[in-house]
C-alpha positions as CSV (number, residue, x, y, z in Angstrom):
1,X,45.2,-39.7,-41.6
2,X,43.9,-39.8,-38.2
3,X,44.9,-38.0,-34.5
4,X,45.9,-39.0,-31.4
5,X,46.9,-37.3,-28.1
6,X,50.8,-36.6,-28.0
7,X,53.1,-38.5,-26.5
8,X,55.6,-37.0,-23.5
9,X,58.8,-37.8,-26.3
10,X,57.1,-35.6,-29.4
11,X,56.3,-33.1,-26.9
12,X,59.6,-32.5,-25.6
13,X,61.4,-32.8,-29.2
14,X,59.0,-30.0,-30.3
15,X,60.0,-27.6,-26.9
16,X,63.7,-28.3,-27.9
17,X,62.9,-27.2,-31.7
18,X,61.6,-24.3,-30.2
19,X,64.4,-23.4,-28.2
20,X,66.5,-23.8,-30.9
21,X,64.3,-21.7,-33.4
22,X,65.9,-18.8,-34.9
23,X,64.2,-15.9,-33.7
24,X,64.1,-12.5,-35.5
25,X,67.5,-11.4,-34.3
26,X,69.3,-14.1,-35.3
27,X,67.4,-14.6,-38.4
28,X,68.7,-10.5,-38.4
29,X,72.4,-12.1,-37.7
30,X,72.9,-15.0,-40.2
31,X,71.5,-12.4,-42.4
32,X,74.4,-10.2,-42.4
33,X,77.1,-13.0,-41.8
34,X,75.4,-14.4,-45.5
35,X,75.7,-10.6,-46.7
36,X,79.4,-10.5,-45.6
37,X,79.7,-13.5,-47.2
38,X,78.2,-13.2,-50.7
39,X,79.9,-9.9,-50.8
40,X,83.5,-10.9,-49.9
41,X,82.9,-13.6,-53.0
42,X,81.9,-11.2,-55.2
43,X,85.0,-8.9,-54.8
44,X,87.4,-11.7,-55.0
45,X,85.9,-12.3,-58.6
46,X,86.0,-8.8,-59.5
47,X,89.4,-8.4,-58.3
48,X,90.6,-11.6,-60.5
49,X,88.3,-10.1,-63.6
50,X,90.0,-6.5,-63.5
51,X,93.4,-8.0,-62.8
52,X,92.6,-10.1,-66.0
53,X,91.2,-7.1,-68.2
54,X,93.8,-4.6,-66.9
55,X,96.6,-7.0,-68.0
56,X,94.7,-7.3,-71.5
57,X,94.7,-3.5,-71.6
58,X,98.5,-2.7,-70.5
59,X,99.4,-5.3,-73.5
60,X,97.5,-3.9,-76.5
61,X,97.6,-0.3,-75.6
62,X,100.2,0.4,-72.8
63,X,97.6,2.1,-70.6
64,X,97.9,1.1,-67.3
65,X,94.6,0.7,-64.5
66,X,95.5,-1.9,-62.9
67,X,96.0,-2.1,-59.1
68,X,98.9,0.0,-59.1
69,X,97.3,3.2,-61.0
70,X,96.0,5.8,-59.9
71,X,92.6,5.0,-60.7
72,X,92.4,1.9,-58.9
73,X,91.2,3.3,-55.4
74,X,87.9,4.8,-57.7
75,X,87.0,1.5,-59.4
76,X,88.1,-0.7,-56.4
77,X,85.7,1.5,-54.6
78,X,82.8,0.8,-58.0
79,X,83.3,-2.8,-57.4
80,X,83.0,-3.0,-53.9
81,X,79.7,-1.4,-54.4
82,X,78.9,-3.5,-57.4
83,X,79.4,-6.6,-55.9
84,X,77.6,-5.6,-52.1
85,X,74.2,-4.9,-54.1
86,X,73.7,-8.9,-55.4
87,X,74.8,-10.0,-52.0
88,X,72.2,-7.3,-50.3
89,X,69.6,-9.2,-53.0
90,X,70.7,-12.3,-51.5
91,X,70.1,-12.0,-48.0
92,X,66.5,-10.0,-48.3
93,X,65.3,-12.8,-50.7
94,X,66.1,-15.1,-47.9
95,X,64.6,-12.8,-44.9
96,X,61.7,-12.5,-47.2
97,X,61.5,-16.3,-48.2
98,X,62.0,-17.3,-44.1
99,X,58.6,-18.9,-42.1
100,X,59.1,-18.2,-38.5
101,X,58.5,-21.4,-37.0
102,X,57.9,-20.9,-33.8
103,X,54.0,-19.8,-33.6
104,X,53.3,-22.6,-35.3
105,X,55.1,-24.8,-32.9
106,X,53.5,-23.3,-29.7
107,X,50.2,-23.9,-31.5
108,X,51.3,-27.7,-31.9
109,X,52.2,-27.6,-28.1
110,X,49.1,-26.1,-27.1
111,X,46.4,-28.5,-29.4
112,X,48.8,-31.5,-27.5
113,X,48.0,-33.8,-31.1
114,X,49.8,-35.7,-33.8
115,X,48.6,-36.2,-37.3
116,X,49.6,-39.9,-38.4
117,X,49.5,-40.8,-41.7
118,X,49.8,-44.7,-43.0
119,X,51.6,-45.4,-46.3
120,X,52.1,-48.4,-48.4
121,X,54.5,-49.0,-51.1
122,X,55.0,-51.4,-54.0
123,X,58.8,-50.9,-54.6
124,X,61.9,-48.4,-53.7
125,X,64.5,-47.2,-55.1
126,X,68.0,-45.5,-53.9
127,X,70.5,-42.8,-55.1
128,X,73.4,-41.8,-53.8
129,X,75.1,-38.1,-53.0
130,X,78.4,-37.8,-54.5
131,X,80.0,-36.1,-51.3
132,X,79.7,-38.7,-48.2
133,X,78.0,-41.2,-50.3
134,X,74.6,-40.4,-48.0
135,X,71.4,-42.6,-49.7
136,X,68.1,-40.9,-50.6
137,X,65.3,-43.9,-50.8
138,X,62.4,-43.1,-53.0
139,X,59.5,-45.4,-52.0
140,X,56.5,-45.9,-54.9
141,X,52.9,-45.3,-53.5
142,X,49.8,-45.0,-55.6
143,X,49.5,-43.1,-59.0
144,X,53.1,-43.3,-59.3
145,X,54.0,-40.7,-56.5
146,X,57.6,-41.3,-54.7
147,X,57.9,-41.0,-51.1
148,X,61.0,-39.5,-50.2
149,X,63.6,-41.0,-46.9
150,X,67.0,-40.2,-46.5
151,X,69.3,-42.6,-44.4
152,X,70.9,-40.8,-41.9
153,X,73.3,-43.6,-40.6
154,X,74.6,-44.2,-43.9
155,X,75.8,-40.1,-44.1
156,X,77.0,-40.8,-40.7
157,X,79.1,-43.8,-41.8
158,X,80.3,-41.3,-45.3
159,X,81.3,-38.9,-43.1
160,X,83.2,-40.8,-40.8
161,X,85.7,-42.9,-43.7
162,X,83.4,-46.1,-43.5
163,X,81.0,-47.8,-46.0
164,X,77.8,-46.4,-47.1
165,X,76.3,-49.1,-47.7
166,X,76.8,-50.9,-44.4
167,X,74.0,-48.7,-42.7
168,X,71.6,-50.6,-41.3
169,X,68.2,-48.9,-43.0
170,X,66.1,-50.6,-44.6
171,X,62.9,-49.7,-45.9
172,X,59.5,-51.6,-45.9
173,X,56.0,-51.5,-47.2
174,X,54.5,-49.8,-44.8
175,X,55.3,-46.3,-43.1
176,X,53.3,-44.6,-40.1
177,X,54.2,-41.0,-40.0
178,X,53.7,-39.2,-37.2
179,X,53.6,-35.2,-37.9
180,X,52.6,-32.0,-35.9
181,X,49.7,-30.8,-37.6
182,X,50.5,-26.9,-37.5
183,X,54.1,-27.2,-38.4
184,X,54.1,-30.0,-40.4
185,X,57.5,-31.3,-38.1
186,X,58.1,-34.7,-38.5
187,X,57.9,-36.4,-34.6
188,X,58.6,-40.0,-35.5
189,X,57.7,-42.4,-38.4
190,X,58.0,-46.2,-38.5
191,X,58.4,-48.8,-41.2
192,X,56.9,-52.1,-41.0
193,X,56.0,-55.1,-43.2
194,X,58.0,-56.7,-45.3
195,X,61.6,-55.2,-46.6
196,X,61.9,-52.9,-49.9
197,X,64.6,-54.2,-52.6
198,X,66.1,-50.8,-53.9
199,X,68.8,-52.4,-56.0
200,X,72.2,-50.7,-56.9
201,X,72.1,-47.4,-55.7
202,X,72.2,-44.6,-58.6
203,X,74.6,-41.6,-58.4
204,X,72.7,-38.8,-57.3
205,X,73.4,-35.6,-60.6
206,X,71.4,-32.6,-58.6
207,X,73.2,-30.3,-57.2
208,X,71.9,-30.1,-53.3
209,X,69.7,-27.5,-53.4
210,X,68.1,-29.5,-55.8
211,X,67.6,-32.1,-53.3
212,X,64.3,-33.7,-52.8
213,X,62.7,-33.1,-49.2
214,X,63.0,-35.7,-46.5
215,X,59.5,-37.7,-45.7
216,X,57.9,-36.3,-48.3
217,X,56.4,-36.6,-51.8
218,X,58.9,-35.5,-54.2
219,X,57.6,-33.9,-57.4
220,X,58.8,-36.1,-59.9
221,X,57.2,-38.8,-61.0
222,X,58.4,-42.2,-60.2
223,X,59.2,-43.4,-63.8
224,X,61.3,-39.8,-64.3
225,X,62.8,-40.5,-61.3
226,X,66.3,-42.2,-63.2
227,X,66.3,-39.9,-66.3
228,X,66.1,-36.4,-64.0
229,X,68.1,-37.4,-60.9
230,X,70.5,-40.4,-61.9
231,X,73.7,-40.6,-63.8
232,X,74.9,-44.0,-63.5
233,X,75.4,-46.6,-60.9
234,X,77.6,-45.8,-57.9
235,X,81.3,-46.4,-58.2
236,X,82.8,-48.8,-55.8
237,X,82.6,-48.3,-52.2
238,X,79.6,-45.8,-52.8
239,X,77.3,-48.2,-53.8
């Protein structure tokens, strides 16, 4: 890991990730839009569920509190108040969770240095998201540690109807990774050295907030990577 003075580029991607760093307010707004959310979910559920029960209910006993009974305004009134409380939860586990970025990047901006960090790797492998067909590279360092790159261009080219696989990435032995120290952002990184073979790419099982995180070391071991992420090769025209 060494430092070096910042160039005029990373500086100015770090004032637009300030700019666009949600302050408290907004943090405050996709807070409630999440609440509304969560809780609009929830009563669509509970609405289905009593529909079910009171259904059950009418045909075994001939009682009637379904939507139409004059109880319904008291328990449609229960649920809505049963189902705001785990979407309240929700949103202030979040708020709580949330790092405010932006002191950290205003103390990157004012040090003026990058952290770059060289990495070599003996071999890579590559899985597959089942949505847009997106690859996540894992890249084996030492002690059996996987480096984690996702391929932007081939999400792009999912997104857009086209082939995966026709993306242009490739990965190679060695990576310089270029971070800001305080908030840890990643400013640029390049591969050099000789190409990675990754093979047939593997469907990717975990669900996406599951995910592994970009440019970094992921917490599974490399020879666990198949068994705990994997489930089978690609199908055709995802890899």
């Amino acid at each position: 890991m060494t430092q070096r003075p910042m160039t005029g580029e990373e500086r100015s991607q770090l004032e637009e990730l300030l700019k666009s760093a949600l302050g408290a307010a907004k943090r405050l707004g996709v807070a409630a839009a999440n609440t509304m959310v969560v809780w609009l979910v929830g009563l669509v559920v509970l609405v289905f569920a009593w529909a079910a029960l009171a259904w059950g209910v009418r045909k075994m006993s001939g009682q009637d509190f379904g939507l139409a009974s004059w109880s319904a305004p008291w328990i449609a009134c229960a649920g809505a108040l049963a189902a705001l409380v785990p979407a309240i939860r929700s949103s202030s586990r979040w708020l709580r969770s949330w790092k405010d970025p932006k002191a950290l990047i205003r103390a990157d901006l004012d040090a003026g240095v990058v952290e770059e960090e060289a990495l070599t790797f003996t071999s890579a492998r590559r899985f597959q998201e089942p949505e847009h067909g997106g690859l996540f590279y894992f890249l084996r360092a030492g002690k059996g540690r996987a480096f984690v790159v996702f391929d932007h261009e081939s999400q792009d080219l999912g997104v857009a109807g086209k082939d995966p696989l026709g993306s242009s990435f490739r990965p190679c032995v060695d990576l310089v990774v270029a971070r800001s120290p305080a908030s840890q952002l990643v400013l640029a990184k390049s591969f050099l050295g000789e190409p990675l073979d990754a093979g047939i790419p593997l469907r990717l099982k975990a669900p996406p907030d599951e995910w592994p995180a970009e440019d970094e070391f992921c917490d599974i071991p490399w020879g666990e990577l198949e068994d705990r992420l994997g489930a089978g090769a690609a199908s055709p025209g995802r890899g």
